[in-house]
DOVO-915090 format. One record per residue (C-alpha): residue in one letter; x, y, z. Coordinates in steps of 0.02 Angstrom, whole numbers, padded with zeros to 5 digits, always signed. Layout:
! DOVO-915090
AXYZ ...
This chain:
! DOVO-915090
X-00468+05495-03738 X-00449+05382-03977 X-00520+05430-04156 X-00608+05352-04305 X-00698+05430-04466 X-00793+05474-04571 X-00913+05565-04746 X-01090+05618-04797 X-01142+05758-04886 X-01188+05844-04714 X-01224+06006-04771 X-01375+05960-04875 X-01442+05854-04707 X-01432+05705-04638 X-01559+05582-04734 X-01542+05381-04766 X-01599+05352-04954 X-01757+05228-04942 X-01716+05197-05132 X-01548+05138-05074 X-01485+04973-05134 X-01485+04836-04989 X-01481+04652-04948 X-01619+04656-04841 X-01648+04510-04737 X-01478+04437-04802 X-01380+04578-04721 X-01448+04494-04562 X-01391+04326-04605 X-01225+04394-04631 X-01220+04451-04480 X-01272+04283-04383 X-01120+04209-04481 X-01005+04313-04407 X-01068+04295-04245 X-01142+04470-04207 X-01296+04434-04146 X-01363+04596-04080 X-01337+04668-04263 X-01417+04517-04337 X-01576+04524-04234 X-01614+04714-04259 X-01581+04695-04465 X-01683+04511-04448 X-01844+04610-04360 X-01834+04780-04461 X-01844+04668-04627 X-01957+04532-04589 X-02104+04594-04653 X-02022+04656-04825 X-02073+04553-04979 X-01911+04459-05000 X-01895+04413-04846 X-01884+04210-04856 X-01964+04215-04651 X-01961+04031-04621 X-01765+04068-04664 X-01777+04231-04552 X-01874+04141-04403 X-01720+03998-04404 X-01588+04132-04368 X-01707+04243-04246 X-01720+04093-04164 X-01541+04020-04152 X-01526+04206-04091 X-01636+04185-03931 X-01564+04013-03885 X-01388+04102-03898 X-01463+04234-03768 X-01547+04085-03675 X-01706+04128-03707 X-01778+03942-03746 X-01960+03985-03754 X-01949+04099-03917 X-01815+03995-03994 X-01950+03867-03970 X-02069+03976-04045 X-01984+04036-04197 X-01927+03876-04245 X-02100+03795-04258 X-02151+03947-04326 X-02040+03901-04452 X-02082+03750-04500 X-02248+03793-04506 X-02226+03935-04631 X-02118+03788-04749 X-02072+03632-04665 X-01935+03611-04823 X-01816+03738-04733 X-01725+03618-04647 X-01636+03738-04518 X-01778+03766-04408 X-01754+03579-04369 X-01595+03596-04325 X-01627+03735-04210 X-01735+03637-04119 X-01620+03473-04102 X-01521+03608-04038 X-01623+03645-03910 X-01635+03467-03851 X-01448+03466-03831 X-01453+03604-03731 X-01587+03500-03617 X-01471+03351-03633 X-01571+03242-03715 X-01466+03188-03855 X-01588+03076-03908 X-01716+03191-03956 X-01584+03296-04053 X-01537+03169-04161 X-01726+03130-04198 X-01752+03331-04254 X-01570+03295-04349 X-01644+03168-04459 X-01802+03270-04510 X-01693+03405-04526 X-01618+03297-04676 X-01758+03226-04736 X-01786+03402-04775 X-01669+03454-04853 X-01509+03317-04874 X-01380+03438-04907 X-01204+03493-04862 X-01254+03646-04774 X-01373+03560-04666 X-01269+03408-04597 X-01134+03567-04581 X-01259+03659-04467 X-01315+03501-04364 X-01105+03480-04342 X-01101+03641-04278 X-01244+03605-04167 X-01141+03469-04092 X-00984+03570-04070 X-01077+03718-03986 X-01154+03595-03862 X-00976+03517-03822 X-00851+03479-03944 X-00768+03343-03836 X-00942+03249-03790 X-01003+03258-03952 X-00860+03235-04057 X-00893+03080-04160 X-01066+03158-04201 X-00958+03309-04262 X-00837+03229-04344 X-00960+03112-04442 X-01081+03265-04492 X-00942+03366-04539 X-00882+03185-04637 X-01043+03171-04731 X-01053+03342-04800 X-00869+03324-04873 X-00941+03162-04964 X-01099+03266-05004 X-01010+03427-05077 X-00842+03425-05073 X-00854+03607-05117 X-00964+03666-04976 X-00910+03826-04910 X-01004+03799-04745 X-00878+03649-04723 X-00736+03758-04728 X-00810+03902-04638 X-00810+03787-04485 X-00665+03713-04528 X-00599+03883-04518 X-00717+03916-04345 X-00622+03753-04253 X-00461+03795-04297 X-00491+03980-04243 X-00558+03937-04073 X-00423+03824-04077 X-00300+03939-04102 X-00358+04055-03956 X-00350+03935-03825 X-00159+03899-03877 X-00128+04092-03850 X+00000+04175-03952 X+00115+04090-04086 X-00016+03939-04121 X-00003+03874-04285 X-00200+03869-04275 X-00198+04048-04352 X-00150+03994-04504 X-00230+03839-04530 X-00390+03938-04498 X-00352+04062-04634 X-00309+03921-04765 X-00496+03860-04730 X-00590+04049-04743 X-00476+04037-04907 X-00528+03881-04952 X-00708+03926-04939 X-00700+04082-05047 X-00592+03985-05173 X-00757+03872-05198 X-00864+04003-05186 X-00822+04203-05187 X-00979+04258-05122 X-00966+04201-04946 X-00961+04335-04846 X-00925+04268-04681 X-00774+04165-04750 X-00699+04330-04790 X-00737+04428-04623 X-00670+04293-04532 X-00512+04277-04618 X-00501+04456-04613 X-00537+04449-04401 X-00391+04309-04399 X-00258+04444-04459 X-00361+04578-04389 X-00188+04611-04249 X-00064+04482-04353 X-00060+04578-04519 X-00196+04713-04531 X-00162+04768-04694 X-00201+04581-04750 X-00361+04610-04646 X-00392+04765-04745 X-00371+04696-04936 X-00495+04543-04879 X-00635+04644-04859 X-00612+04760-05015 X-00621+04596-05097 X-00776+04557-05036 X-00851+04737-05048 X-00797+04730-05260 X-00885+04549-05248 X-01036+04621-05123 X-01033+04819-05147 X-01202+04833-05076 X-01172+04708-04894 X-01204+04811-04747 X-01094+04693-04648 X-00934+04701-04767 X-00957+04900-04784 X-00983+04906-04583 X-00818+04798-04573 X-00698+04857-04672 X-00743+05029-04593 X-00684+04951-04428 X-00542+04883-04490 X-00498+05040-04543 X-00549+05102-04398 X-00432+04988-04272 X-00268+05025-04401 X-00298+05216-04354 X-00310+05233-04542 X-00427+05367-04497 X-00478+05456-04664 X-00518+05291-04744 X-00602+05245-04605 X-00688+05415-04613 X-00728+05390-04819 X-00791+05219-04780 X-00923+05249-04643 X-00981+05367-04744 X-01037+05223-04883 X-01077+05136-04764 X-01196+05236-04666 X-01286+05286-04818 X-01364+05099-04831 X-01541+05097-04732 X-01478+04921-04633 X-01324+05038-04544 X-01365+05055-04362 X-01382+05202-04250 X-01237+05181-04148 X-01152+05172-04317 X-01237+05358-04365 X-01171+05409-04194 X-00999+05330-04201 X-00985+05432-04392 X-01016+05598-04301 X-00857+05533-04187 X-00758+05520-04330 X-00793+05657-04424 X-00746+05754-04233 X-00587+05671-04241 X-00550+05710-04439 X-00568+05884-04379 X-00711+05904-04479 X-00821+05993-04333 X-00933+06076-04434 X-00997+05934-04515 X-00990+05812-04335 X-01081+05951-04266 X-01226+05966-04399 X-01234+05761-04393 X-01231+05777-04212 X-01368+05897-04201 X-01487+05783-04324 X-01465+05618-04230 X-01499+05705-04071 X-01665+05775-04124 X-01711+05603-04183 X-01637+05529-04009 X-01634+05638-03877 X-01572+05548-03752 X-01404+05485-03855 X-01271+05543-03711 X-01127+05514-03848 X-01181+05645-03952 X-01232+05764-03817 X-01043+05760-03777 X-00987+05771-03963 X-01100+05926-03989 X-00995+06025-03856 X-00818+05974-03915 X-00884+06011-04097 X-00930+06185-04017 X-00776+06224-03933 X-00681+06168-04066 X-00753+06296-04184 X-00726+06450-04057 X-00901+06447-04002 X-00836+06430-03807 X-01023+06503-03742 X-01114+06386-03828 X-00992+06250-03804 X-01025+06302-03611 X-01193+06289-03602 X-01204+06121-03702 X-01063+06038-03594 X-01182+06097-03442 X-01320+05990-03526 X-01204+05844-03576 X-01184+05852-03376 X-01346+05893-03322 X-01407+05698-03424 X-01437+05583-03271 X-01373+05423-03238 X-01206+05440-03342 X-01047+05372-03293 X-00947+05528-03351 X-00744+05537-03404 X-00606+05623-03348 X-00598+05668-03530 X-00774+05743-03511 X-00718+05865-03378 X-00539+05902-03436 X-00621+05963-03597 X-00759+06060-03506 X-00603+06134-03391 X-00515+06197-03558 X-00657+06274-03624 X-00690+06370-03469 X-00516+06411-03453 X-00533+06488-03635 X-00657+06580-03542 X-00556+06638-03404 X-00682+06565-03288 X-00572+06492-03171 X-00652+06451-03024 X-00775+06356-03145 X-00617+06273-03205 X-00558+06220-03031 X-00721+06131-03009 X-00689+06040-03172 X-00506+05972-03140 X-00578+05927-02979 X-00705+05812-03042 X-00587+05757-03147 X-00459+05704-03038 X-00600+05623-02920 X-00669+05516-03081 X-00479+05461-03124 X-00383+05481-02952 X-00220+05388-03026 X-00189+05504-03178 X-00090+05628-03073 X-00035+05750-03205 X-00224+05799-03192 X-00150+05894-03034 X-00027+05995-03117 X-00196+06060-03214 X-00260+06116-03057 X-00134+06181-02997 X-00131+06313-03138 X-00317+06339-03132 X-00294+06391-02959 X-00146+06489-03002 X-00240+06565-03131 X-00386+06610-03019 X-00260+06694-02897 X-00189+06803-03013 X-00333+06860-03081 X-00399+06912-02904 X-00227+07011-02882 X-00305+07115-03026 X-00456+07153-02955 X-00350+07207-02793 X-00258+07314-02913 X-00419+07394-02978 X-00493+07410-02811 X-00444+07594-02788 X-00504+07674-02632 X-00615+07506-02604 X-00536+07444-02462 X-00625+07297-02414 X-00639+07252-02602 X-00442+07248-02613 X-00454+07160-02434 X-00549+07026-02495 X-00467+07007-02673 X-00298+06983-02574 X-00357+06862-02455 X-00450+06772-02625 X-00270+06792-02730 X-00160+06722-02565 X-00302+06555-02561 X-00266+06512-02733 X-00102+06509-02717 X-00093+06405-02557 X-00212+06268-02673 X-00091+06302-02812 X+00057+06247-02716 X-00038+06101-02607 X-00091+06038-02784 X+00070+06022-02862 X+00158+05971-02699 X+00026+05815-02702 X+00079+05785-02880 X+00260+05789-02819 X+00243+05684-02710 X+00168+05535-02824 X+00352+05530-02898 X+00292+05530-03081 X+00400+05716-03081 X+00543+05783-03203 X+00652+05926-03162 X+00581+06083-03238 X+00419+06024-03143 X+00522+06045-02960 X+00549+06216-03045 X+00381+06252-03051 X+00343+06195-02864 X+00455+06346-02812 X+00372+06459-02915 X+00197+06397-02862 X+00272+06440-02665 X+00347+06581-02716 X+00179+06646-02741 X+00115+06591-02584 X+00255+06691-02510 X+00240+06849-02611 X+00038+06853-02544 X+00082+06781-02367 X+00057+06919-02208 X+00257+06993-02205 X+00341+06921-02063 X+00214+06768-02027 X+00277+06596-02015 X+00175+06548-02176 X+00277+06675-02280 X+00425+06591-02209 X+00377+06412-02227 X+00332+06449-02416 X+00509+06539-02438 X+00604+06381-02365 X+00487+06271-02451 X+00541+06381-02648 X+00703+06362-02594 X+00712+06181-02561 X+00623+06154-02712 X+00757+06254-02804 X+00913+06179-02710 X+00834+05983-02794 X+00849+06084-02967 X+01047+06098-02924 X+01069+05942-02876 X+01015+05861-03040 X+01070+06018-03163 X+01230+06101-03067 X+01291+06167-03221 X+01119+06277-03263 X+01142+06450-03213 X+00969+06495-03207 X+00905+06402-03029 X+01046+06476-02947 X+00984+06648-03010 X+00791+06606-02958 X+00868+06543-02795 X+00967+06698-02761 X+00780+06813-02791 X+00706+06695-02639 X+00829+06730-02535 X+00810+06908-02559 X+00631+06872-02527 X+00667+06777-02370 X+00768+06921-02317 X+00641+07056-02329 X+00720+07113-02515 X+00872+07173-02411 X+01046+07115-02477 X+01122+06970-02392 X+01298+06848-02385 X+01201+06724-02451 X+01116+06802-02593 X+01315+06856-02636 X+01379+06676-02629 X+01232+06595-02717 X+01258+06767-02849 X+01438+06712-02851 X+01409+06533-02894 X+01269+06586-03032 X+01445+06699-03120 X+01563+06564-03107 X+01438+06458-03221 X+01408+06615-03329 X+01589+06635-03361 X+01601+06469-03445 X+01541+06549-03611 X+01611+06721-03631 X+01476+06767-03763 X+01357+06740-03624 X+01408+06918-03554 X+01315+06986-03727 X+01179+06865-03722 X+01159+06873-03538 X+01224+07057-03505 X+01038+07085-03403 X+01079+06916-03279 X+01274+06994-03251 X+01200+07169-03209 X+01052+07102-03085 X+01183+07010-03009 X+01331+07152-02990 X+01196+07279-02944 X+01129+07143-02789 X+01320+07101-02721 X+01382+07295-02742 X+01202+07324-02640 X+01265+07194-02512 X+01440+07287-02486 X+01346+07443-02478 X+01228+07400-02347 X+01387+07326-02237 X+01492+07489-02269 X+01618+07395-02366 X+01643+07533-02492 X+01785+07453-02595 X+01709+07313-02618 X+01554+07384-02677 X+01646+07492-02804 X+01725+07354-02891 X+01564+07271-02926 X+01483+07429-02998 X+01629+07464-03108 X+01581+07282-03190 X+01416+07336-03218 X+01501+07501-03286 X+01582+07402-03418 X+01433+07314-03477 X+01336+07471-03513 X+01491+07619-03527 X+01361+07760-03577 X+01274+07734-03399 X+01324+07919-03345 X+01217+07916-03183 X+01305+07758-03145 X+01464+07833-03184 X+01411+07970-03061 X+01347+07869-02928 X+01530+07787-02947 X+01633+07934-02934 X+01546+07999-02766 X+01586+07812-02682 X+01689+07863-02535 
C-alpha cells in the first residue's frame, strides 16, 4: 500500500473560511488550461452565480467542457448562451466552429471563425481557433493551424497563448517520440517563453512544471513556488505544487502544502479526503482521524475515509474500536476492497489475539491478491498462532475431558493449515533459507500434535526433516540445523536415543569445534548433545562408551556432583 501529506489546525475543527481569499471563477479557467476538466467544471458551476463571475466567459469554458465529454447538445447550449449574454466574447464562437469541425463541416467552422474575430480580433482568439484546428486533426488542418497560429505572432508577438501552444505541440510531440525526444525541451523553452512575456500565466507554469514533473522534479517543484509568490491565492497552483510534492515523496511539504491549500473554499472533496491520507501517513493519526471523522459526517458514504478512520484507530492503540470500524469499512457495499484492507484488519485482530478472526482476514487477502505469496507465510502464523493458543486451553482443561479432547483436535488442525500454508508458499519458489527452516518447524508441530505412532506423525517427521536436510545443503557450515535435525530424529524415534541422532550429534561437534570459545558460548548445545550420545551408549549397554561422553559433560560443569555420582557407579 504509498503516502502523501498534510496541515490544518484540526483540533479546533474542520471548517473552510467563507472569508477566504479566492479566484473564483478564474480558478476554473485555470483549470481548463491545464486540461483538468472535471476540476474545471465543478469550480465553473459552484461560482457561476457569484458577482464576478464574467458568465458569458464561464459558459465558453463549460461548454468547451461538454464537447470534450461529447456532449454536443449543451456545448451547443452554452455557447449560444453565451453569446447571448455578450456577443463581444469572442470564445463562444469559437466553441461553436468547433463544433462544426467535429461534424466535419469545415465550412461552417470557418464562418463561426470569422465572427469569432470580428469580435474580438485578437491574439488570443486566432490562438484558440488554432487550437480548434489542431484538436480536430493537426495533420488535416494544418495550414489553418499554422496560419492562425501565424497571424497571432503578427498580432502580438508577445502573446502568451502563442507560446502556451507552442509549448502544447511540442509536448504532445514529445510523447509520441517516447523517451529521449528533444521535444521536452523545446516545450519548456515555450512555457518559459510565455511567462517571460507575461508572469501571470498560470498554465504556462504548470505545464512546464508537468514537462519535468519525472525528468527533474525538483525543477518541477521551484516552477510552481514561482507561480504561488506570483498567484498566492490560485487554487490550481496551491493544489499542484502539493502534488508535486506529493509524487517526489517529499511528504511533509506535501503535508504543509495541502494544508494551504485545502483551506481555500475552491479545494475539492477528494482533496479534503486525500489530506486526511496524508496526515495518516505523516503519522499524525490523531489529527487524520478527527479530519476523517468530520468529512465523514458531511459524506457518509466516502469509503476512503471509512478505511482511514480504522487505521487512524489502530494506530493509536484503540484495537476495539479500530475492530468495529474496519467491520463497517467492510460491511459498505459494492467496494472493490485491497489486500491492504484485510492485511491491516488481520494485524489488528492479531493485536487482539483473535486468531481465527485473523485467519479469515489473510484469507481474503490472499483470495483478493492470489500472486503476492508472502501473504501465505502470514497465514501460516495466524494458524500457528490459533493452534497454540488451543494447546492452552487443553492445558487448562483440568478434569474436562472432552474440553481438552476437543482443544487437541482444534491445536493439531491449525497446525496441519500452518504447515499446508507455508508448504504452498514453498512451493511458489519466491523462498530463502531461514524460511525452509521454518517449514520444519511448522511440521514439527504437526508431529508433536499428530496421534503417536500414526502415519501422519510420521509423514510430518520425514517431511521436518527433509526440510532441515535443504538447510544443510545450502549452509553446511551452520551448526544449528544439524542440532534441530538431531531433536526430529529423536522425535521420529519415539524420544528414544538412536545411531542416527549420534552421527547427526557428531557432525553438529565437529562444526562446534571450529571455534573453541564456542564451548563457553555454546556450553548448553555441547551438554544436550553429550547427554543424548552417552544416552545412546547407555541404552545399547555400551558402558565405556557412555562414560567417556559424560565425563565431557563433567568438564563443562565440574561442580555437577550428582553427575559426578552418576559417573562413578557406571559399571
Amino acid at each position: 500500500m504509498n503516502i502523501k501529506q498534510l496541515m490544518l489546525t484540526l483540533a479546533a475543527g474542520f471548517a473552510l473560511s467563507a472569508t477566504a481569499q479566492t479566484q473564483g471563477y478564474m480558478d476554473g479557467v485555470e483549470y481548463f488550461k491545464v486540461d483538468q476538466l472535471d476540476n474545471a467544471r465543478e469550480i465553473l458551476q459552484r461560482t457561476f452565480d457569484a458577482p464576478e463571475t464574467n458568465r458569458a466567459d464561464a459558459l465558453y469554458y463549460l461548454g468547451a467542457i461538454a464537447l470534450q465529454d461529447g456532449d454536443v447538445k449543451t456545448a451547443i447550449d452554452n455557447f449560444n448562451k453565451g453569446i447571448e449574454l455578450d456577443p463581444k466574447v469572442g470564445l463562444n464562437y469559437v466553441g461553436l466552429g468547433s463544433v462544426q469541425l467535429k461534424n466535419g463541416d469545415a465550412k461552417g467552422a470557418a464562418e463561426y471563425f470569422k465572427s469569432a474575430l470580428k469580435a474580438e480580433k485578437k491574439a488570443p482568439i486566432m490562438v484558440a481557433i488554432a487550437r480548434a484546428y489542431y484538436q480536430a486533426d493537426p495533420v488535416a488542418y494544418a495550414k489553418e493551424y499554422e496560419k492562425y497560429m501565424s497571424d497571432a505572432y503578427s498580432k502580438d508577438k508577445k502573446s502568451t497563448d502563442y507560446y502556451v501552444m507552442q509549448g502544447d505541440k511540442l509536448r504532445d510531440e514529445a510523447i509520441a517520440e517516447g523517451a529521449g525526444s528533444d521535444k521536452i525541451g523545446e516545450a519548456a523553452s515555450a512555457y518559459t517563453q510565455a511567462i517571460y512575456w507575461d508572469k501571470a500565466t498560470p498554465e504556462a507554469y504548470v505545464k512546464y512544471s508537468r514537462v519535468f514533473a519525472k525528468a527533474n522534479p525538483q525543477y518541477a517543484i521551484e516552477k510552481l513556488q514561482e507561480l504561488l509568490q506570483i498567484a498566492p491565492n490560485s487554487a490550481m497552483a496551491q493544489r499542484e505544487l502539493a502534488e508535486r510534492f506529493y509524487d517526489n515523496d517529499q511528504w511533509t511539504k506535501a503535508a504543509e502544502q495541502y494544508a494551504t491549500y485545502i483551506k481555500n473554499p475552491n479545494h475539492f472533496v477528494q482533496d479534503e479526503e486525500r489530506y486526511a491520507v496524508l496526515l495518516y501517513f505523516g503519522e499524525k493519526y490523531q489529527e487524520s482521524y478527527d479530519l476523517a471523522k468530520q468529512i465523514l459526517a458531511k459524506y457518509p458514504n466516502s469509503v476512503q475515509m471509512k478505511r482511514i478512520i480504522f487505521l487512524d484507530l489502530d494506530k493509536l492503540g484503540r484495537r476495539e474500536e479500530a475492530k468495529v470500524a474496519a467491520e463497517e469499512f467492510f460491511a459498505t457495499p459494492d467496494v472493490r476492497f485491497t489486500a491492504n484492507d484485510y492485511s491491516s484488519y488481520a494485524g489488528i485482530l492479531n493485536e487482539l489475539e483473535e486468531y481465527d478472526g485473523e485467519v479469515l482476514a489473510w484469507q481474503k487477502a490472499i483470495e483478493v491478491n492470489p500472486d503476492k505469496v508472502e501473504l501465505l507465510k502470514n497465514l501460516a502464523t495466524a494458524y500457528s498462532q490459533a493452534g497454540s493458543r488451543a494447546l492452552k486451553v487443553q492445558k487448562s482443561a483440568g478434569d474436562d475431558a472432552q474440553l481438552a479432547a476437543a482443544a487437541a483436535a482444534d491445536a493439531h488442525q491449525a497446525y496441519v493449515n500452518a504447515a499446508d500454508a507455508y508448504q504452498r508458499y514453498i512451493d511458489a519458489d519466491q523462498y530463502v533459507t531461514n524460511d525452509l527452516v521454518e517449514l520444519g518447524s511448522r511440521y514439527q508441530n504437526v508431529a508433536a500434535t499428530a496421534e503417536p505412532g500414526s502415519e501422519e506423525k510420521a509423514q510430518a517427521i520425514a517431511k521436518a526433516i527433509s526440510a532441515i536436510d535443504q538447510v544443510i545443503e545450502r549452509v553446511p557450515d551452520n551448526f544449528i540445523p544439524y542440532r534441530n535435525k538431531a531433536r526430529m530424529i529423536l522425535v521420529k524415534n519415539d524420544n528414544q536415543p538412536s545411531e542416527e541422532g549420534v552421527q547427526t550429534y557428531v557432525k553438529m561437534l565437529e562444526l562446534l569445534d571450529t571455534d573453541p570459545e564456542n564451548r563457553t558460548k555454546r556450553s548448553d548445545v555441547y551438554r544436550e548433545a553429550y547427554s543424548q550420545i552417552a544416552s545412546y551408549y547407555i541404552s545399547v549397554k555400551d558402558t565405556d562408551s557412555a562414560k567417556t561422553w559424560y565425563l565431557k559433560m563433567l568438564e563443562l560443569d565440574p561442580e555437577n556432583q550428582a553427575l559426578r555420582d552418576y559417573i562413578d557407579k557406571l559399571k
